[in-house]
C-alpha positions as a Python dict, from the first residue, in 0.01 Angstrom:
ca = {
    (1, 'X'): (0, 0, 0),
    (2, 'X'): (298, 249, 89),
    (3, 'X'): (422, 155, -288),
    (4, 'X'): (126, 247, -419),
    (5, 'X'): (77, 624, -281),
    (6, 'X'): (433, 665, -283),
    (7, 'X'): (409, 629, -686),
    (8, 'X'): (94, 765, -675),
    (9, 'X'): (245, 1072, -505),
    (10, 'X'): (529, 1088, -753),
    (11, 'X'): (312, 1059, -1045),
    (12, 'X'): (88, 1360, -941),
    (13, 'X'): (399, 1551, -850),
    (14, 'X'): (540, 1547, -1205),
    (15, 'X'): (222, 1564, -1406),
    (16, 'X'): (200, 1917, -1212),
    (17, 'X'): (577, 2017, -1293),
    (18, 'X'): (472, 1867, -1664),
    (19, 'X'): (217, 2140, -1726),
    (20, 'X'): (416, 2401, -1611),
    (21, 'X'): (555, 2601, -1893),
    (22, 'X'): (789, 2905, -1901),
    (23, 'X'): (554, 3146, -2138),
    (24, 'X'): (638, 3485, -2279),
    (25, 'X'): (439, 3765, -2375),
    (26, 'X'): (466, 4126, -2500),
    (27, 'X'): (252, 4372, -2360),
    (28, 'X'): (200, 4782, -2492),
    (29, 'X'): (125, 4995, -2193),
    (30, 'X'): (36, 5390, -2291),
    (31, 'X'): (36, 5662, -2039),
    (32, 'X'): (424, 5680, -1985),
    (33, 'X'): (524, 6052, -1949),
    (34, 'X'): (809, 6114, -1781),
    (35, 'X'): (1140, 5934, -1783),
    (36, 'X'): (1089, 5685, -1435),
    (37, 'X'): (714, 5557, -1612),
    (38, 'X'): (874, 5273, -1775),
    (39, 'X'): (1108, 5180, -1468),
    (40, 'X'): (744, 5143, -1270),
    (41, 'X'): (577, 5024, -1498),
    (42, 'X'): (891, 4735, -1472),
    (43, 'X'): (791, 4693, -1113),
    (44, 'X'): (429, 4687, -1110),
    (45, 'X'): (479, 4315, -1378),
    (46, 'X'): (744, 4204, -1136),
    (47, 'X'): (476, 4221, -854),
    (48, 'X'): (330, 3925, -996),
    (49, 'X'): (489, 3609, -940),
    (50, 'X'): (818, 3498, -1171),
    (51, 'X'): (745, 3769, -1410),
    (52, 'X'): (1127, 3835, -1579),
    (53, 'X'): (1118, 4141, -1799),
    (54, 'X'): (1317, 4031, -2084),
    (55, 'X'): (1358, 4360, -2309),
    (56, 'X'): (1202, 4739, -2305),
    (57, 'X'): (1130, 4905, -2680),
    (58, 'X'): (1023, 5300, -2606),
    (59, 'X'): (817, 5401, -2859),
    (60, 'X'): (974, 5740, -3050),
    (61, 'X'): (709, 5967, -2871),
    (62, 'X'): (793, 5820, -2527),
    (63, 'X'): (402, 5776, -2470),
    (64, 'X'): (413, 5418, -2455),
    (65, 'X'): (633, 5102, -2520),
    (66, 'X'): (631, 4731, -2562),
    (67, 'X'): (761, 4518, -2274),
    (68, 'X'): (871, 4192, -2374),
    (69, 'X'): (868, 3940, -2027),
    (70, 'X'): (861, 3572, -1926),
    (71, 'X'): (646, 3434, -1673),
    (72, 'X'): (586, 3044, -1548),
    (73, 'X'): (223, 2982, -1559),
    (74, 'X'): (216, 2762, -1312),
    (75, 'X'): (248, 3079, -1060),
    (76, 'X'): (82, 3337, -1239),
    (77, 'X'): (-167, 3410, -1514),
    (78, 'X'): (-123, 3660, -1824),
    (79, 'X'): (-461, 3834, -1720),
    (80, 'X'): (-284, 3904, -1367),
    (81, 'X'): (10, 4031, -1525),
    (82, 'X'): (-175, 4267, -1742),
    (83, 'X'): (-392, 4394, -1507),
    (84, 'X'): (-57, 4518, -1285),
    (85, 'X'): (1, 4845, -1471),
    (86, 'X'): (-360, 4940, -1400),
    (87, 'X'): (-321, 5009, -1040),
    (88, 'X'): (-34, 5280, -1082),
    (89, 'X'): (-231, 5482, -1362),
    (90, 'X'): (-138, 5290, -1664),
    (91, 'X'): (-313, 5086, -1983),
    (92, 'X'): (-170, 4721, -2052),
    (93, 'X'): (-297, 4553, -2381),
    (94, 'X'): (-152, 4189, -2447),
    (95, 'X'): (-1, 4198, -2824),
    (96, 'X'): (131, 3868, -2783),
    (97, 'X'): (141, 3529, -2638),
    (98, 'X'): (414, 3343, -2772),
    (99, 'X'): (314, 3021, -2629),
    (100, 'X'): (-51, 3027, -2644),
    (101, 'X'): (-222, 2775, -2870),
}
């Protein structure tokens, strides 16, 4: 019996590790206007869990940008990450989900 939920318990434990994928997204937030916007706009993503911002791109007027990040879904969900920008003034739209199907 010990065998049993001992494999059992294995089995569960890597089917959950299995599903687990490292995603990564780029998301256009507008509203940036002075030169420490896109620095909090860097924390507010990090406040979700494992978000790594991978690259910045400024747009020429300053006014907005495209940050490019990685997240593991198992800890966090895109719509949470999105949503993060909202609470210190800004507007988040997804462009792109490299890993959704």
């Amino acid at each position: 019996m010990r065998t049993i939920l001992i494999t059992l318990g294995t089995a569960l434990l890597l089917a959950g590790a299995a599903s687990a994928e490292e995603r990564q997204a780029r998301i256009e937030v507008s509203g940036l206007w002075c030169p420490s916007c896109s620095y909090i706009v860097g924390e507010a993503f990090q406040k979700s869990a494992s978000v790594e911002i991978v690259e910045f791109e400024g747009h020429e007027s300053g006014e907005s940008g495209v940050y490019t990040i990685t997240f593991d879904d198992a800890l966090t969900n895109i719509d949470e990450i999105v949503a993060q920008p909202s609470t210190y003034g800004y507007s988040a739209v997804l462009l792109e989900d490299a890993t959704q199907s």
